[in-house]
N, C-alpha and C positions, 0 to 999 in steps of 0.2 A: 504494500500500500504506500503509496506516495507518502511525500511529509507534509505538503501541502497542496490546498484543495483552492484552486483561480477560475473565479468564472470570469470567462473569455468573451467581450463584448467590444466586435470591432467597430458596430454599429451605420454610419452609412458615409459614405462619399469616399474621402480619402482616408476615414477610418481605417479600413479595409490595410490599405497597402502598409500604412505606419506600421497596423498590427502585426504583418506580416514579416515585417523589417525586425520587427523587434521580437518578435518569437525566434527567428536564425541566432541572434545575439543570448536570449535566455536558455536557449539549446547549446549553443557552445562554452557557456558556465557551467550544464549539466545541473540545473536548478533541480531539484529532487519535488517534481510539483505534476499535479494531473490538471491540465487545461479542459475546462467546460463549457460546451458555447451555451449560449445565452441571449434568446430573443433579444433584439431592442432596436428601436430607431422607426423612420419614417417608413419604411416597406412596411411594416406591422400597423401604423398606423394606415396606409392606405386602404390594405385589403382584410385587416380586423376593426379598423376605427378605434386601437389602441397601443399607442407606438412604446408602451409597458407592461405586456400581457401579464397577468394575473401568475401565470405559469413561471416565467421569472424571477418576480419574486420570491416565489417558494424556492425555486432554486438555489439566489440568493443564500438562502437562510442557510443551506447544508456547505455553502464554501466558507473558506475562511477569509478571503478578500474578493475586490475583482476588478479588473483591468479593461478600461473602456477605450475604444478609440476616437468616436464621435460625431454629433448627432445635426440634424437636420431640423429646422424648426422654417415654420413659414406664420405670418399672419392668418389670425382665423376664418377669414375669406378666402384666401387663397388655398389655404389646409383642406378648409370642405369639398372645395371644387374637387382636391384630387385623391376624394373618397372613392372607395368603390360606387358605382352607381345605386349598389344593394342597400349600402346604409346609407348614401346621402338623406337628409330632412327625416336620420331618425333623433335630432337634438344633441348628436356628438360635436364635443370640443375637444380640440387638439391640445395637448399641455406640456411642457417640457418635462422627456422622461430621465433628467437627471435631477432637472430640480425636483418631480417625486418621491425619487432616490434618496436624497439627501434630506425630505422628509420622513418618511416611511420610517428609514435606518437611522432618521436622528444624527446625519452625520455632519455636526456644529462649526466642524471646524475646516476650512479652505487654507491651505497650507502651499503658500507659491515662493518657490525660491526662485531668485532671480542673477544670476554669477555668471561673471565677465569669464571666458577661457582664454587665455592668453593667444595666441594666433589667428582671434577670429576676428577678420576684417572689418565685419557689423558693429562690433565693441565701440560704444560711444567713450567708454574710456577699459583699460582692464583692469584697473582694482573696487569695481563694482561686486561687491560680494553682501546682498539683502536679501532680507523675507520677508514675505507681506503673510499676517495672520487675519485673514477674512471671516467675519461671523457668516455664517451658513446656512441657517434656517431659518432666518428673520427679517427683519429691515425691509426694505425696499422690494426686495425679490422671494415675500410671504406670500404671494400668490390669492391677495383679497383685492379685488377689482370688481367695480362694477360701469355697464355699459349695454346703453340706457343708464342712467342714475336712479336708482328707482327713489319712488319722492319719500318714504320714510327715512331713508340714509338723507337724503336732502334734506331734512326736517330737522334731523337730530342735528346736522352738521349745523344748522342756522341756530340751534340754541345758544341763548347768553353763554353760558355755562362751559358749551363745547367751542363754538365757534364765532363768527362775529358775522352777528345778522346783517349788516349795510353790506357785508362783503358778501354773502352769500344770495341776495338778491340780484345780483346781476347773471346767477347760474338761473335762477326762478323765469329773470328774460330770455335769455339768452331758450330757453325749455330744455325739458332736463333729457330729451331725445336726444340734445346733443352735446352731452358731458359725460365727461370719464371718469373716474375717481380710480389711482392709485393711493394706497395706502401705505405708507411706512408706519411697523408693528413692532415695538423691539421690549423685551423683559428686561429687568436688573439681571436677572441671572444668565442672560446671554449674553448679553455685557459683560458681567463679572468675568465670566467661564472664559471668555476671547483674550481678556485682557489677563487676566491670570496665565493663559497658557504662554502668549505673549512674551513675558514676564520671564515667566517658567524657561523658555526656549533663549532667551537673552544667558539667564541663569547658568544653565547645563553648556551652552556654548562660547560662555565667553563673551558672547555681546555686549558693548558698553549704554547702549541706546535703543530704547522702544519707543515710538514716536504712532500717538494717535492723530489719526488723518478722519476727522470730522467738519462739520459746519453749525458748531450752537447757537451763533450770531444771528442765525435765520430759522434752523430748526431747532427750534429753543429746549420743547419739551424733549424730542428725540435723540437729539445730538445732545444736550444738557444732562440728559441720563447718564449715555454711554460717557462723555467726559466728567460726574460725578463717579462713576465706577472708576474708571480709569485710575483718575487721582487718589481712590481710596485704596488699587491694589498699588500701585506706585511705592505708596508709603511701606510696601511689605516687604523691598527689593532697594534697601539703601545704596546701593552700591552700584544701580544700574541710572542714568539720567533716563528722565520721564520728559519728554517733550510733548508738544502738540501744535496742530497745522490743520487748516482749513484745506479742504480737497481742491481747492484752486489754485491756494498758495503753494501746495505741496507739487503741485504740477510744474510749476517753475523753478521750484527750488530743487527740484530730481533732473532738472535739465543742469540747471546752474552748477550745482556741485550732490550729485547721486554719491559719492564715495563717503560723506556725511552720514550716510546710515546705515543703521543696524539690520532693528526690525521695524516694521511698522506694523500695524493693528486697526482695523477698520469694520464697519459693517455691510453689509452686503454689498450693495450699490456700490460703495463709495472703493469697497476691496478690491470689487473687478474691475474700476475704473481702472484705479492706482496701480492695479500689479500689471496691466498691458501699455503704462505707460512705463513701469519698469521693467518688462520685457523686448520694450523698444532699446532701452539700452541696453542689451548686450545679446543683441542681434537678431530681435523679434521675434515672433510667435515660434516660428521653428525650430526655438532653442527653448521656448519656456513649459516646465512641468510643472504637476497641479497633483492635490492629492485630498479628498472631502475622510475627513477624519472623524467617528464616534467613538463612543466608548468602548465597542466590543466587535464593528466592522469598518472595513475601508474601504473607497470604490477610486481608482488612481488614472486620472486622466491628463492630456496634454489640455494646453492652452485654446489651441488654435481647435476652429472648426470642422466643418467636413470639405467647404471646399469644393463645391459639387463641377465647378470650370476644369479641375485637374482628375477629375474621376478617370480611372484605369489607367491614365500617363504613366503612374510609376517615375513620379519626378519630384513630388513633397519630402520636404525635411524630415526624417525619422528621430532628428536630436529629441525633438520634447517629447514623443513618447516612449524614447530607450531610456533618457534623463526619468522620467515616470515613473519605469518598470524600478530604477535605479533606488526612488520613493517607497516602493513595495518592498523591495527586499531592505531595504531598512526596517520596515514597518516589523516585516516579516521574523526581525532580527538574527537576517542574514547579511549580517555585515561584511565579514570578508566580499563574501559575492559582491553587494552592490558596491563597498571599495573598488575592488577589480574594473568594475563595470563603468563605474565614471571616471579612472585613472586611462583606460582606451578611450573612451569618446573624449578625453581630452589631450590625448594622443594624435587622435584622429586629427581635431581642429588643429594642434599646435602644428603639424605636419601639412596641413593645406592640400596636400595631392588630392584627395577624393573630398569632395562636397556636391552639394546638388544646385539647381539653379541660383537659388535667394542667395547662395555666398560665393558663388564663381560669375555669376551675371547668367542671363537667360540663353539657351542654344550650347554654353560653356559646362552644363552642370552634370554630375554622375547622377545615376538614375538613385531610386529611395533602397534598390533593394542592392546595390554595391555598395552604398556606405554603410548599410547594415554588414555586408561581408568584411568592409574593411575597419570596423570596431570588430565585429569578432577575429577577426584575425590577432588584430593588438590587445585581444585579453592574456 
């Protein structure tokens, strides 16, 4: 019996080919692991009208992690149209089946490291070495919308109480057919939990700086939370500086001087912003890994999309999702291995001979599944 149990979810576009790259690379470690596929993505959604079949997740339940490549989402006009014609106008809606994921499994915590490799051309600078700690199943991307507004949400929002009637009257004009409500939902203890871990991860590493990336200036109550948490776990970690930055000022200041930091810390919205403007630096998505963290499972994905313009090319970056795999086998605590694994892909980059289009220039680049040959190679 294997030692571990991966369900294998390459899901759609250029999913597919990364996964493929990166199973050559996990095979030439000899990873002592049994790969299981695992519905997911837009094919299931077209011809079941559920792109996270029920089946799945039970699956889910009997591995011990799983390894996603990545997924296809469209607007919900667009999603129904390319329903099967069986269920069209049976009241299905399309939903992101990672962000289910990361509900379901309670997985709190989005975990992005962002490191310069020395040889890689893209490097806005090379001693970029961050992590951005993303709160996971809250804020901004909780998944309570409403559209149509229905007029009871209307109502309540207009209360003294909740909201500010003079303001809320011009949605009354405007008729509530044509207003949206997004909601940001955030607890103290998701807060706490982010910033603690934060904290925790500066701690264990060595890091001198945790730096919250919010806005309380405007969202008073939301953002005001999360930077009351902040500053009460701060106080528990003398020895680390506790910063803080507005998500627009932080955008500037990661250009001006990114070698400034540590870790950063953020909620949902504001985490995805911040970690793909820290993956511009040190040579964009095809280099950045991702990994949604619970207490008792992990689901470990690349940055970047599916990509659906480069589907079957066999020409996308495989960095961020062998970098990923590299995530697991840490999780996994197999650390030799994923040592191993990111001292070749950084072999690789320092060496320049093989890369794919994004770092040689377009028509110049090795395809996804020789650069996977040439990190296994230099394991």
């Amino acid at each position: 019996m294997a030692k571990h149990t991966i369900a294998w979810m390459p899901g759609d576009g250029v999913g597919v080919d990364v996964m493929d790259a990166t199973r050559i690379v996990l095979d030439a470690l000899n990873l002592d692991a049994e790969y299981v596929p695992a519905d997911i993505g837009w094919e299931f959604w077209c011809k079941e009208g559920n792109p996270l079949p029920d089946r799945t997740l039970e699956l889910l339940k009997s591995t011990d992690c799983a390894l996603f490549g990545a997924i296809t989402s469209k607007p919900r006009d667009e999603a129904n149209q390319e329903l099967d014609p069986s269920l069209q106008d049976k009241g299905l809606s399309y939903f992101s089946p990672i962000v289910k994921l990361r509900q379901v499994f309670n997985l709190h915590t989005n975990l992005r490291p962002c490191k310069a490799y020395p040889g890689n051309p893209l490097n806005y600078r090379d001693d970029i070495d961050l992590v951005v700690f993303r709160e996971n199943t809250e804020g901004m991307y909780g998944g309570i919308e409403w559209f149509p507004l229905p007029e009871k949400i209307a109502t309540a929002m207009a209360d003294p109480q909740v909201g500010h009637p003079d303001r809320m009257k011009r949605w009354f004009e405007k008729g509530l057919d044509n207003v949206a409500v997004s909601t940001r939902v955030m607890s103290r203890q998701g807060c706490e939990s982010i910033c603690t871990q934060a904290f925790e991860y500066a701690k264990n590493f060595g890091r001198k700086t945790v730096t919250l990336v919010e806005k309380p200036n405007v969202l008073r109550e939301t953002g005001g939370l999360m930077t009351r948490e902040f500053r009460k776990v701060a106080k528990q970690y003398p020895g680390i500086q506790a910063w803080e930055a507005n998500i627009d000022a932080i955008c500037m200041w990661m250009i001006k001087n990114p070698q400034d930091y540590d870790v950063l810390v953020a909620e949902n919205m504001f985490g995805d912003i911040v970690s793909d403007l820290c993956a511009g630096l040190v040579g964009g998505l095809g280099f950045a890994c991702a990994a949604n963290i619970g207490d008792d499972y992990a689901v470990f994905e690349p940055t970047h999309g599916s990509a659906p313009k480069y589907i079957g090319q066999n020409v996308v970056n495989p960095m961020a999702m062998i970098l990923t795999a590299k995530m697991m086998l840490d999780w996994l605590s197999e650390t030799e291995l994923a040592n191993r694994l990111e001292a070749a892909v950084a072999k690789t980059i320092a060496e320049g001979k093989i890369a794919t289009y994004d770092v040689k220039g377009r028509g110049k680049g090795d395809s996804t599944t020789v650069v996977a040959h040439e990190i296994a190679a230099n394991l």
